[in-house]
C-alpha positions as CSV (number, residue, x, y, z in Angstrom):
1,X,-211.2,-182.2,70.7
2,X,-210.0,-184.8,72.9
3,X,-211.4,-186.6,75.6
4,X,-209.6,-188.4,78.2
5,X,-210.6,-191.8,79.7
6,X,-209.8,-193.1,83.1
7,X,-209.9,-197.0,83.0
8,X,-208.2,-199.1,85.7
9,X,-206.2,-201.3,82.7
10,X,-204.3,-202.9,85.7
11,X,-207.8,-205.5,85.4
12,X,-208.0,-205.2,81.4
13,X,-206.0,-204.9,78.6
14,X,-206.2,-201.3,76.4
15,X,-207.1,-203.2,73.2
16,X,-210.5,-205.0,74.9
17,X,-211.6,-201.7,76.7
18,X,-210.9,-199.9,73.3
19,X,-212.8,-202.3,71.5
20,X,-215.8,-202.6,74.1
21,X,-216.3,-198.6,73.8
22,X,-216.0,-198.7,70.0
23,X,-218.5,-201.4,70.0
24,X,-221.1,-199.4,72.7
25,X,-220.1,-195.9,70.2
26,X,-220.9,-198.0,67.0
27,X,-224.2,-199.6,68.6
28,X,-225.6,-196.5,69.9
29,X,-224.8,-194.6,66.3
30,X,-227.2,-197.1,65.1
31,X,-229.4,-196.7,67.5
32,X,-229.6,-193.0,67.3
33,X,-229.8,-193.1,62.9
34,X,-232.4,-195.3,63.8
35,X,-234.4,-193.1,65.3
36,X,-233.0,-190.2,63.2
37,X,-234.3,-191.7,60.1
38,X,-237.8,-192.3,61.8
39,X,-238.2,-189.1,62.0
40,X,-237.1,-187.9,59.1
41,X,-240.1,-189.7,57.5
42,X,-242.5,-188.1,59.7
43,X,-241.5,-184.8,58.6
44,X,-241.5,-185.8,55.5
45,X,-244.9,-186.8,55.3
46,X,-245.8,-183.9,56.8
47,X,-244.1,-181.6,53.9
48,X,-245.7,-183.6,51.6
49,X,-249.2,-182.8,53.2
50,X,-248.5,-179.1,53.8
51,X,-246.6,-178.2,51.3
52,X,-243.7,-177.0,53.1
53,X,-240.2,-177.8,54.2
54,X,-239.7,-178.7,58.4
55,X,-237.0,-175.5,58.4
56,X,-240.0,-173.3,57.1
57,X,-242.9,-175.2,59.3
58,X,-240.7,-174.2,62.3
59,X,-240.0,-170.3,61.4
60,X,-244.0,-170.3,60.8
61,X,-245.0,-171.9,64.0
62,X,-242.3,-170.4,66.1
63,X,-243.8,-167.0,64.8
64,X,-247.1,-168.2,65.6
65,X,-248.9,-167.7,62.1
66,X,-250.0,-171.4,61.5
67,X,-252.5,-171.1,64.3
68,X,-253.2,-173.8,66.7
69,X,-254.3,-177.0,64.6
70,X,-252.5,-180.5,66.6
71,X,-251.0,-181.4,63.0
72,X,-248.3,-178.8,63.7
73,X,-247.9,-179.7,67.0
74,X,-247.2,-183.1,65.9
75,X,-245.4,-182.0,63.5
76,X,-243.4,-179.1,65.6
77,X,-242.0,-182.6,68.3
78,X,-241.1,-184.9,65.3
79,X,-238.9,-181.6,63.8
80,X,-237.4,-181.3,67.4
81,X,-237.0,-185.2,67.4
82,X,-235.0,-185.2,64.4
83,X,-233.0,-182.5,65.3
84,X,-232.6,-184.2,68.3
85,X,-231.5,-187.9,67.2
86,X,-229.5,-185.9,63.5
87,X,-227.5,-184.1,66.0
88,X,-226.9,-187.4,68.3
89,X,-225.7,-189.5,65.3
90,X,-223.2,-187.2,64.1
91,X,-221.9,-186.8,67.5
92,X,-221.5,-190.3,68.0
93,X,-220.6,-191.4,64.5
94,X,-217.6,-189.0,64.7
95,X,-216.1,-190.4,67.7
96,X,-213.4,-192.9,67.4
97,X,-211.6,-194.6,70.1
């Protein structure tokens, strides 16, 4: 894929917008594994307690045969939070400019 950028480089020089948006890509990767791995350890914790994997807690919930208890609804945002922030990192940390 490529994605085109439209700078007025008449004001700066390639090299220093180049390294401004590889700096912003590279801090915001960081950000986002950040957050990533935050949740990761939620879900964790909650396999641990439940004795389940997050893929099979979401199957079961989205089916609706965990019932209503707020554990899994916790548990149901941090799965959509990791997949949220997983899928934001590798976006991010695969783009170089």
């Amino acid at each position: 894929m490529e994605i085109t950028l439209k700078a007025d480089l008449s004001t700066f020089d390639f090299e220093d917008v180049r390294l401004a948006l590889s700096s912003a890509l590279h801090h915001e990767a960081t950000l986002a594994d950040a957050r990533r791995e935050s949740y990761e350890r939620i879900c964790r914790e909650f396999e641990s307690r439940h004795k389940l994997t997050s893929d099979e807690f979401m199957q079961q919930f989205e089916a609706g045969t965990l019932g209503d208890d707020a554990d899994f609804f916790d548990w149901y945002a941090a799965k959509r939070g990791l997949d949220v922030w997983d899928r934001r990192f590798r976006i991010l940390a695969g783009v170089s400019v």
